[in-house]
C-alpha positions, 0 to 999 in steps of 0.5 A: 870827691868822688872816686874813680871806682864811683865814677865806672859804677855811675858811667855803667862802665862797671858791669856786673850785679853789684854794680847795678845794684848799687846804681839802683839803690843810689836812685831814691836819694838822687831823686830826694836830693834834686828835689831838695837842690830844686826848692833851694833854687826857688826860695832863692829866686823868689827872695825866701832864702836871702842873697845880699850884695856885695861891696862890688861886681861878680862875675861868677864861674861854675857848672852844673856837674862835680869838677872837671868842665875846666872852671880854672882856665876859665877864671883865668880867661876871664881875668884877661878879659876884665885886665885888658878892660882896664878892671882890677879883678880879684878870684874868690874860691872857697878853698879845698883843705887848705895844708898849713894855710897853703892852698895849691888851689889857691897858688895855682889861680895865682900864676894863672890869673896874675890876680889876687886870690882870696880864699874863704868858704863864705864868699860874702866876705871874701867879697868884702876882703876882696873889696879892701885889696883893691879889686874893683870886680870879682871873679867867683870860682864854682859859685853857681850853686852858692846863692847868697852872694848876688852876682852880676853875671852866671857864665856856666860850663858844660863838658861836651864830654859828659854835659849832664852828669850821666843824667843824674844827680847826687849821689847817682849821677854828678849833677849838682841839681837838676838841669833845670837850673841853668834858667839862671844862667847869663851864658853857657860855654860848651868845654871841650866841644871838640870832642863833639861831632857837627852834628851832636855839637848841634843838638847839644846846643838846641838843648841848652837853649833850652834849657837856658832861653836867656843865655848865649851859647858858647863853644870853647876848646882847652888849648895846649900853649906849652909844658913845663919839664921836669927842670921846671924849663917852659918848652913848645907844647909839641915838645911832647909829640911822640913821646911815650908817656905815662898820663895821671890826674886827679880831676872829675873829668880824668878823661878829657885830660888823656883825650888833651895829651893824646892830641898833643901827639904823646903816645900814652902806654898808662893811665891813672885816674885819681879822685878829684884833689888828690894827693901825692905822697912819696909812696902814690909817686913810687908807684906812678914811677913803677908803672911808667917804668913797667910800660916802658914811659920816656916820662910822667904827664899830669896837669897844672892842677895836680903838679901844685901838689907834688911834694918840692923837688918831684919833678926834677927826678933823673928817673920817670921826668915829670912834666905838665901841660900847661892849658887856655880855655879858648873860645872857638864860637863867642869870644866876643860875645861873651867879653861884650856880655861881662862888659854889659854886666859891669855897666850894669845892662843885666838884671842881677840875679841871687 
């Protein structure tokens, strides 16, 4: 979980000599832990480190940076897919501090995905569970890094907004291992490539081709389809057009989630970035309902994500309304492409990789 105070150091948006202090003490350990992630990567490959099979295929979705490229709605696009195949998918996730046995995660790639979900940090066995419900294909949510569960295709997201984790690795950067690691991938979707120019867009992809010479290119767009009000009532997603409003999330990527609701025609007069996961109690929601009052806000707007989290009944305040935007991966270059690939994966076209 990385917090938004980190994240203004590791951008260089925070100035100052503590700040580059800090950003100059944070190299060698960046650098011993790329090394590390590296020679994981190897012994992987070269079969040292065991990967095993599971009882049946995995499509497997990740990225290369902590949060924030859009891996939900993407598992959730890839679910439609292999439904309108004819397929049984199911979703594996490791699962992120479950409260009680209740996984927000877990309920909300539920809704989306309208596929079983099965929650369990050793994804070998939630294979295996996943096997015993019925599925006959199964989607793994941030999986790139876990090795030991073979898969049958690595589709991998890269943010338009921040591919590379400001270049560094942990703890400096926010790059799970090196880019280096993308010659494992089948194919690479560029996120949020809108908010990339012709040109840079362009030389974004000659570096993934790069990067990853077997794997296709893909442009994708995170696309408003509705926002659910604070009654709980599905409304047009340009209900929110022109509307002043207080935007929060706890995402690894707080920015391209503003950047969604300024195209979606809000007027947002305050923002609040929170560390990824976070939470809500009734005192951080006081707060959020002060601000959006001192600004002058019609109303709060946060994400699928983070509404799961909201204490019952957090959204139906008479005061400081708040509602969600509900968000579909898109893909603007491949789509075809990509179902042909997973498509080819099941049949088995692709080598599998551990």
């Amino acid at each position: 979980m990385v917090r938004p105070e980190t994240l203004d150091i590791l951008s260089k948006r925070r100035r100052g000599p503590m700040a580059l202090v800090t950003r100059t003490l944070l190299h060698a350990p960046a650098l011993a832990y790329a090394a590390a992630m590296r020679a994981r990567r190897r012994l992987y490959r070269w079969g040292v480190l065991p990967s095993r099979r599971a009882p049946l295929p995995v499509i497997c979705v990740g990225n290369l940076t902590t949060g924030g490229t859009g891996k939900t709605p993407m598992v959730a696009w890839v679910a439609a897919r292999l439904r309108e195949a004819g397929h049984r998918p199911a979703v594996l996730i490791r699962g992120y501090k479950p409260v009680a046995g209740r996984s927000d995660e877990a309920e909300l790639l539920a809704e989306l995905t309208g596929a079983p979900v099965v929650t369990n940090a050793d994804r070998l066995a939630g294979a295996a569970e996943a096997a015993r419900r019925g599925a006959d294909v199964a989607v793994m949510d941030d999986g790139f890094q876990h090795r030991r569960l073979r898969r049958d295709m690595d589709i991998v997201l890269i943010d338009a907004m921040n591919p590379f984790g400001y270049g560094h690795c942990l703890p400096r950067g926010l790059l799970r291992e090196p880019a280096s690691a993308l010659i494992d991938a089948d194919a690479v979707v560029i996120t949020r490539s809108n908010a990339l120019d012709a040109d840079a867009l362009g030389a974004l992809k000659t570096r993934l081709s790069r990067l990853a010479p077997a794997a296709t290119i893909h442009a994708a767009v995170h696309r408003p389809t509705a926002v659910i009000d604070g009654n709980g009532a599905e409304r047009p997603a340009h209900a929110i057009e022109g509307k002043r409003v207080l935007a929060f999330c706890g995402l690894g990527n707080p920015d391209g989630f503003f950047d969604t609701v300024e195209r979606m025609g809000a007027t947002v007069v305050a923002r609040r970035r929170f560390a990824d996961h976070a939470a809500y109690p009734p005192r951080r929601l006081a707060a959020l309902r002060a601000a959006a009052d001192a600004a002058g806000a019609e109303l709060l707007v946060t994400t699928a994500k983070d509404a799961v989290k909201l204490p019952h009944g957090a959204t139906d305040a008479e005061a400081a309304p708040i509602w969600r935007v509900v968000v579909e991966m898109h893909l603007v270059e491949g789509a075809r492409a990509l179902s042909e690939a997973i498509a080819g994966a099941l049949r088995g076209d692709s080598a599998q990789v551990p």
